[in-house]
TIMI-2910 file (N, C-alpha, C, CB; in pm, 1 decimal, decimal comma, always signed):
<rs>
+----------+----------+----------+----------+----------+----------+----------+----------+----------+----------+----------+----------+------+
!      n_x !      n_y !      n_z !     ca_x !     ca_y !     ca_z !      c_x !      c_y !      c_z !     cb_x !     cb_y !     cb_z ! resn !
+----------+----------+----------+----------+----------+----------+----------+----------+----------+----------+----------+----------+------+
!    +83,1 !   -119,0 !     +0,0 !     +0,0 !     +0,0 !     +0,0 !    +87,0 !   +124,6 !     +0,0 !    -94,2 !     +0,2 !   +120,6 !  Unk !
!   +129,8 !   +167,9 !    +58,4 !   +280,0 !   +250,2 !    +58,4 !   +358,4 !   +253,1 !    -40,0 !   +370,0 !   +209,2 !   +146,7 !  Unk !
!   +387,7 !   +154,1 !   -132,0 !   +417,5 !   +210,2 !   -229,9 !   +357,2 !   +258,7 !   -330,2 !   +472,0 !   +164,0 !   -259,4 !  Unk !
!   +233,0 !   +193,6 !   -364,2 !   +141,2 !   +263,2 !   -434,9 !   +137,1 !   +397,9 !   -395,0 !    +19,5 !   +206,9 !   -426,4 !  Unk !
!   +123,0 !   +453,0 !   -292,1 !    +88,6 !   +595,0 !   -200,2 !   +184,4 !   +685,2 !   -296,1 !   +145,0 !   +594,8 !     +1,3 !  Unk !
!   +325,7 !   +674,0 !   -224,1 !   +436,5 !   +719,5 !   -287,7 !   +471,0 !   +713,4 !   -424,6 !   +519,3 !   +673,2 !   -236,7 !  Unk !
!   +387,3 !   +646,9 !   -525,8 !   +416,0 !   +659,3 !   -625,3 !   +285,5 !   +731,3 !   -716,0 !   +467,7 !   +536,6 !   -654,3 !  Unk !
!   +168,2 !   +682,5 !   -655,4 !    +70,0 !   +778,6 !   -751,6 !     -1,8 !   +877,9 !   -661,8 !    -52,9 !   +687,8 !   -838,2 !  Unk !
!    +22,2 !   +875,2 !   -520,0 !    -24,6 !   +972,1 !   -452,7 !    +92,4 !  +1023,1 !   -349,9 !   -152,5 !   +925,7 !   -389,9 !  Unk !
!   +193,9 !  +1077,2 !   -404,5 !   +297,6 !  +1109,9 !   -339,5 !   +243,0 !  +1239,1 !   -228,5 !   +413,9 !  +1146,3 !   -451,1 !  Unk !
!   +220,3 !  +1347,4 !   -234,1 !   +183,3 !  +1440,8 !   -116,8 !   +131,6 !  +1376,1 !    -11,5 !    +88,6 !  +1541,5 !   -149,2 !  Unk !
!    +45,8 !  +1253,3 !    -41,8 !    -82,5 !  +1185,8 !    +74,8 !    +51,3 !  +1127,8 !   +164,4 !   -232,0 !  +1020,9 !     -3,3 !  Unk !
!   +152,1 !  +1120,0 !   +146,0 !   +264,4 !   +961,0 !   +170,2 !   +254,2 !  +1033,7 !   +315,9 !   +479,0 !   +928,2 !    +67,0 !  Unk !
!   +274,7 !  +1098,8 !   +363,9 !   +333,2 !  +1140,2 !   +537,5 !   +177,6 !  +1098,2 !   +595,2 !   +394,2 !  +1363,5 !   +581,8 !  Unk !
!    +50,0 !  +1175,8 !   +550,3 !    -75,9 !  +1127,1 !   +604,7 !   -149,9 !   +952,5 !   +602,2 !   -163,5 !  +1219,1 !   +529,8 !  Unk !
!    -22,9 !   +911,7 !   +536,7 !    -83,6 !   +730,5 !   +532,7 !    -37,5 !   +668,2 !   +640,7 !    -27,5 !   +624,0 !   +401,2 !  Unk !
!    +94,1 !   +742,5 !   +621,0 !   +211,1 !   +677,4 !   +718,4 !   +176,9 !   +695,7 !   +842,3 !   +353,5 !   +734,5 !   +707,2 !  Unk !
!    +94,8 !   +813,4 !   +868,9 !    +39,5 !   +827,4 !  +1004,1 !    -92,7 !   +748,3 !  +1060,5 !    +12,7 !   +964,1 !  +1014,2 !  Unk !
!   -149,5 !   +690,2 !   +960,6 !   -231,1 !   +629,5 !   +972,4 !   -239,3 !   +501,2 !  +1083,0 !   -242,8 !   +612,3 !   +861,1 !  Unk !
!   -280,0 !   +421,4 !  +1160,3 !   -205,8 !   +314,4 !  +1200,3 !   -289,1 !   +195,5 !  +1141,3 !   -183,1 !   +311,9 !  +1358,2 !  Unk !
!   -203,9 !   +100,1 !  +1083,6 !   -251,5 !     -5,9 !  +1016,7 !   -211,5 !   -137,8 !  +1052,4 !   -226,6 !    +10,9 !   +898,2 !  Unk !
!   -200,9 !   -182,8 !  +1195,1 !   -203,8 !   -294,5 !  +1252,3 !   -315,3 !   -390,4 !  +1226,3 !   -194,1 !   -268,5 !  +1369,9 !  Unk !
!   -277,7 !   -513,3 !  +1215,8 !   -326,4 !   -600,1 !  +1178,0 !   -461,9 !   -603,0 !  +1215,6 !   -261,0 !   -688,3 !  +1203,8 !  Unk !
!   -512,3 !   -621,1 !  +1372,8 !   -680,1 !   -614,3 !  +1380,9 !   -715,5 !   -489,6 !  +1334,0 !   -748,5 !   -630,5 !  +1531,3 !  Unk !
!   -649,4 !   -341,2 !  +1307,9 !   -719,0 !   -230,9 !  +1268,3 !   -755,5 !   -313,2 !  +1120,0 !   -624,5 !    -72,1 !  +1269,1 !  Unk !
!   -683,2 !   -338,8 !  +1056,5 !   -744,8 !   -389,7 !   +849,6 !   -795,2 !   -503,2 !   +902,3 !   -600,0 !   -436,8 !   +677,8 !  Unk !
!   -781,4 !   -558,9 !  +1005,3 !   -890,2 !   -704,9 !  +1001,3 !  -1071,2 !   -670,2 !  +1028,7 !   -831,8 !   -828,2 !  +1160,3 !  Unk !
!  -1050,4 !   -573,6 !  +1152,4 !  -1168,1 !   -517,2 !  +1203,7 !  -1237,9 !   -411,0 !  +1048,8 !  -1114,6 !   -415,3 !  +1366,5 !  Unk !
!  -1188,4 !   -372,7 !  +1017,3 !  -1240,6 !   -295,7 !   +873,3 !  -1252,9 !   -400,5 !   +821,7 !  -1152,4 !   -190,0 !   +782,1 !  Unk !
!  -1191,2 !   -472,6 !   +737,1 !  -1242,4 !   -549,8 !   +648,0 !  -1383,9 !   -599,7 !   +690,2 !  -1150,2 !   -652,6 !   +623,4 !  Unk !
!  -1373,3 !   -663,7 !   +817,2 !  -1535,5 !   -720,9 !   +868,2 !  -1646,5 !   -621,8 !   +869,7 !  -1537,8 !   -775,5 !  +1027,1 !  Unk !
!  -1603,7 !   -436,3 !   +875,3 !  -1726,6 !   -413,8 !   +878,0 !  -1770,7 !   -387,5 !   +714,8 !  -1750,9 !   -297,8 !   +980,8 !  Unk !
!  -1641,8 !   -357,1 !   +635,5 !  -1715,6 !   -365,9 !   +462,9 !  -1766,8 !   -505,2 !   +450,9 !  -1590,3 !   -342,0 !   +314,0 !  Unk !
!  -1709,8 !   -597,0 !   +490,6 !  -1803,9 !   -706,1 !   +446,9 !  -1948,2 !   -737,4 !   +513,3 !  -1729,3 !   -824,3 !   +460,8 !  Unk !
!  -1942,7 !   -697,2 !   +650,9 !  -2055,0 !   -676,8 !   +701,2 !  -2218,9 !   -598,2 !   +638,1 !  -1999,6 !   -618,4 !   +795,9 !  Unk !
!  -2111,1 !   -495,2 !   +603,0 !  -2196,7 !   -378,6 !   +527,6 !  -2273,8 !   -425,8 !   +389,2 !  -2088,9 !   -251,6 !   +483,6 !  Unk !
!  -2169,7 !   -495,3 !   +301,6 !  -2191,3 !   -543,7 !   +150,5 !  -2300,4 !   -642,4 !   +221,5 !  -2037,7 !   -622,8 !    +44,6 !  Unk !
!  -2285,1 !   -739,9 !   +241,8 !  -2334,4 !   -850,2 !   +301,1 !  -2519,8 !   -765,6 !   +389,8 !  -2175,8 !   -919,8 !   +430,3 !  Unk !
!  -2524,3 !   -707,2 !   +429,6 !  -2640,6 !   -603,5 !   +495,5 !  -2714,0 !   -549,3 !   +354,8 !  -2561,3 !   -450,4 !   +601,4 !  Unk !
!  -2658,3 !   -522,5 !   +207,7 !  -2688,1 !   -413,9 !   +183,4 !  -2749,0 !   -548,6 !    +20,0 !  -2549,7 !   -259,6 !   +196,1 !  Unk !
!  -2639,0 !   -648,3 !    -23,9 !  -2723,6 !   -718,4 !    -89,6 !  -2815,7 !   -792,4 !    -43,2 !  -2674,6 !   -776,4 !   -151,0 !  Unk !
!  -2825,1 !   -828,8 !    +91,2 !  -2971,6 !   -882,3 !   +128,0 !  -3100,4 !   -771,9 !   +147,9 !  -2955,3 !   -961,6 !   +272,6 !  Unk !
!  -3065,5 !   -726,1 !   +143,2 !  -3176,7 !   -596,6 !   +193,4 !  -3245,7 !   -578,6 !    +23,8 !  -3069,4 !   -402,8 !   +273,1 !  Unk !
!  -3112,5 !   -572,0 !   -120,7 !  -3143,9 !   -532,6 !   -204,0 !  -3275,8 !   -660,6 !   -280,1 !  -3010,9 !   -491,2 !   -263,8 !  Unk !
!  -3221,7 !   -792,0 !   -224,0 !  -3269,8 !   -920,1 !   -270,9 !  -3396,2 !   -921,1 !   -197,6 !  -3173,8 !  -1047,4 !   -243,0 !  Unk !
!  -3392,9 !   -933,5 !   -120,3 !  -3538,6 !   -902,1 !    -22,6 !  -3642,3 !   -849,8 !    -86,6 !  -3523,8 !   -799,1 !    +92,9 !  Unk !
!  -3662,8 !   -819,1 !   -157,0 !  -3722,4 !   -680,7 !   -198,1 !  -3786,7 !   -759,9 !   -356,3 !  -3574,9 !   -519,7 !   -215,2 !  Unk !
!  -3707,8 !   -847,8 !   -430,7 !  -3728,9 !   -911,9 !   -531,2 !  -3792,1 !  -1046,9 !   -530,0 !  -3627,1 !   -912,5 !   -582,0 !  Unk !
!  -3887,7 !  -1063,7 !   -638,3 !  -3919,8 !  -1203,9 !   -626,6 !  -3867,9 !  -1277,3 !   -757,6 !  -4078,2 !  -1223,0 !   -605,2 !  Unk !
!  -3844,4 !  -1381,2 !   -700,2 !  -3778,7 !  -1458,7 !   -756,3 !  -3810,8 !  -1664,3 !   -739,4 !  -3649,1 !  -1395,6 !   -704,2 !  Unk !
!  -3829,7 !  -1753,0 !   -852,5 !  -3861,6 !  -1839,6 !   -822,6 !  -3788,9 !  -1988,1 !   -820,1 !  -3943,6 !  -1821,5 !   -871,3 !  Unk !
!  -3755,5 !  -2086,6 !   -753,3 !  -3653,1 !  -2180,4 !   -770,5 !  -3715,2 !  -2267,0 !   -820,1 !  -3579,9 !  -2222,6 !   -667,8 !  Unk !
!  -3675,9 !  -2381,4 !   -952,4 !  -3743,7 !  -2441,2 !   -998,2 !  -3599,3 !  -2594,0 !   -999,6 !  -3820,0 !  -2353,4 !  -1134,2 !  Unk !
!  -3692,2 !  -2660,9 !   -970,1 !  -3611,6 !  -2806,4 !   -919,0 !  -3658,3 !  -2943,4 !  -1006,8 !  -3655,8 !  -2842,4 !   -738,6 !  Unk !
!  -3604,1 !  -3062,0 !  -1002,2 !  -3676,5 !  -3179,0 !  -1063,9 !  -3561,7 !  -3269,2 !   -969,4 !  -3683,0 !  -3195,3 !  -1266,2 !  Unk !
!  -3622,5 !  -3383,0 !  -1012,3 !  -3556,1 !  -3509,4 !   -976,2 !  -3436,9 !  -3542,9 !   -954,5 !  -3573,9 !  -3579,9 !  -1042,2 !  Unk !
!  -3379,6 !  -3467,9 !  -1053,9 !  -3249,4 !  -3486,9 !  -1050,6 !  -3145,6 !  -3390,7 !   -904,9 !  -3213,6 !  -3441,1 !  -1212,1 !  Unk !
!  -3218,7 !  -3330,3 !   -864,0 !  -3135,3 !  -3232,9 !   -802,0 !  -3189,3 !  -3273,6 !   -627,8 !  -3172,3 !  -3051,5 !   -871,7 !  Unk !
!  -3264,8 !  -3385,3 !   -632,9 !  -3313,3 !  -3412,1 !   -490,5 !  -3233,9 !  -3536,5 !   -424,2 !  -3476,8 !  -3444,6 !   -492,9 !  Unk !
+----------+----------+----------+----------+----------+----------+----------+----------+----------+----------+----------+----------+------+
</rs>
């Protein structure tokens, strides 16, 4: 990530670096975007109907 920073967003580089990016800080984020995505396509599906169609073969 840092180098990306420094190379296409060079001014940002001192404000990343200050950032703190320990492991549960990007673990705990990651869970709440996935949390969020995960909240936001069920909510969108919910909302739709939709029908499952089965036979013999699949029982």
């Amino acid at each position: 990530i840092s180098a990306f920073i420094k190379i296409v967003l060079d001014k940002y580089d001192k404000d990343v670096k200050a950032m703190p990016l320990s492991n549960n800080i990007v673990h705990r984020r990651l869970d709440e975007m996935y949390q969020h995505i995960e909240i936001k396509l069920f909510e969108k599906h919910k909302t739709r109907k939709f029908a499952v169609q089965i036979d013999e073969s699949n029982l």
